[in-house]
C-alpha positions in Angstrom: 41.7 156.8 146.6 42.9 153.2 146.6 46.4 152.4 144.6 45.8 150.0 141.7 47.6 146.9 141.9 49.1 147.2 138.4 51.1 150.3 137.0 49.2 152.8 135.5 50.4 155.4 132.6 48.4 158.0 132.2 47.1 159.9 129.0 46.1 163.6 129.4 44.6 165.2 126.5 45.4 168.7 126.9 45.4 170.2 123.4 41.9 171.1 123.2 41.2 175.0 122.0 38.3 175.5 124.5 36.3 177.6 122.2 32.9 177.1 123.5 34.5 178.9 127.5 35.1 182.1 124.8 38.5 182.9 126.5 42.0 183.4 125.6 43.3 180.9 128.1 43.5 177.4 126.8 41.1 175.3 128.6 43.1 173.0 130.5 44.4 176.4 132.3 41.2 177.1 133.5 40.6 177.1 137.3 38.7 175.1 139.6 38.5 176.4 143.6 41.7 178.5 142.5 43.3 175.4 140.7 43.9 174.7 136.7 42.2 172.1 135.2 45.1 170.0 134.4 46.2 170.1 137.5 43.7 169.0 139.2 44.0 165.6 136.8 48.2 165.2 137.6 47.0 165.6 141.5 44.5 162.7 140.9 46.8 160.0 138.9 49.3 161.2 141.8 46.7 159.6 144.3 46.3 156.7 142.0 50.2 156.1 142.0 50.8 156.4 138.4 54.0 155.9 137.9 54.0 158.6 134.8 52.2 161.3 133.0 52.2 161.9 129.7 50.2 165.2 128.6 49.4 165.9 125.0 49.7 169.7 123.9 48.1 171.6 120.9 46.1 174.8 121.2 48.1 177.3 124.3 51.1 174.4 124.7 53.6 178.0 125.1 51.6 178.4 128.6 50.5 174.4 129.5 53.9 173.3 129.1 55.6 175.5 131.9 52.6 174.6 134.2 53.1 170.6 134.5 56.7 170.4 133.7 57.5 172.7 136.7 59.2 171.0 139.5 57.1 169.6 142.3 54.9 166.6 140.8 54.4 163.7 143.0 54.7 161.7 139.5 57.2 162.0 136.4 55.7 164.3 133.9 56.4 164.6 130.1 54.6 166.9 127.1 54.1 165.7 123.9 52.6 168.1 121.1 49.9 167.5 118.8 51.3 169.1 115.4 49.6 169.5 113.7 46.2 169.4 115.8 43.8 166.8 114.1 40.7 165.0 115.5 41.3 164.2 119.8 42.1 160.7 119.5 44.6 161.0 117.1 47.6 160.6 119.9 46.6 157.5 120.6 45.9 155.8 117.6 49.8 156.2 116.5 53.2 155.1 118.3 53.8 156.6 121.7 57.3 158.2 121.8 57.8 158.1 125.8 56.1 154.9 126.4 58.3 153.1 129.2 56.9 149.5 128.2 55.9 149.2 124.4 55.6 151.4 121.3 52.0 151.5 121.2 49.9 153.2 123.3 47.1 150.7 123.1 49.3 147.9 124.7 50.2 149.7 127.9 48.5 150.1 130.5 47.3 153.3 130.0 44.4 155.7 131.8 43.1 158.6 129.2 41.5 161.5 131.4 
């Protein structure tokens, strides 16, 4: 994957429940060729040379959390938690609370995977 030639900030909305995979684990834990979900989204805004992640929490954040906040990303990683859990594009409809340029998360330049 090509850089972009502007920084990116990325969104990852990781509070869904996942009822509709009937299992305990929260969705974004899920694994893909041996790898969770969310994972596999840090490793691709790595590749795109975000300079930061920001990954919303809800539903299972006692098990996400520990997962992209361990050591070892290529890119600065923070959680924020949904609480308490309303529709999915609640997040970013209000201030952003880690937000290196503005308050808002509607006037950064920000990637929602």
């Amino acid at each position: 994957m090509t850089a972009t030639p502007f920084p990116i900030d990325v969104v990852v909305m990781a509070a869904g429940k996942g009822t509709r995979m009937k299992s305990r684990l929260p969705k974004v834990l899920q694994r893909l060729a041996g790898v969770p979900l969310v994972q596999h989204v840090l490793n691709t805004a790595a590749q795109l040379n975000a300079r930061s992640a920001v990954v919303i929490t809800g539903h299972g954040a006692e098990q996400v959390e520990p997962l992209v906040l361990a050591p070892g990303h290529a890119l600065a990683v923070q959680c924020v938690r949904q609480e308490p859990q309303l529709a999915p594009a609640t997040p970013c409809s209000r201030p952003c609370p880690c937000c290196p340029t503005m308050g808002w998360w509607w006037s950064c330049r920000v990637m929602c995977l």
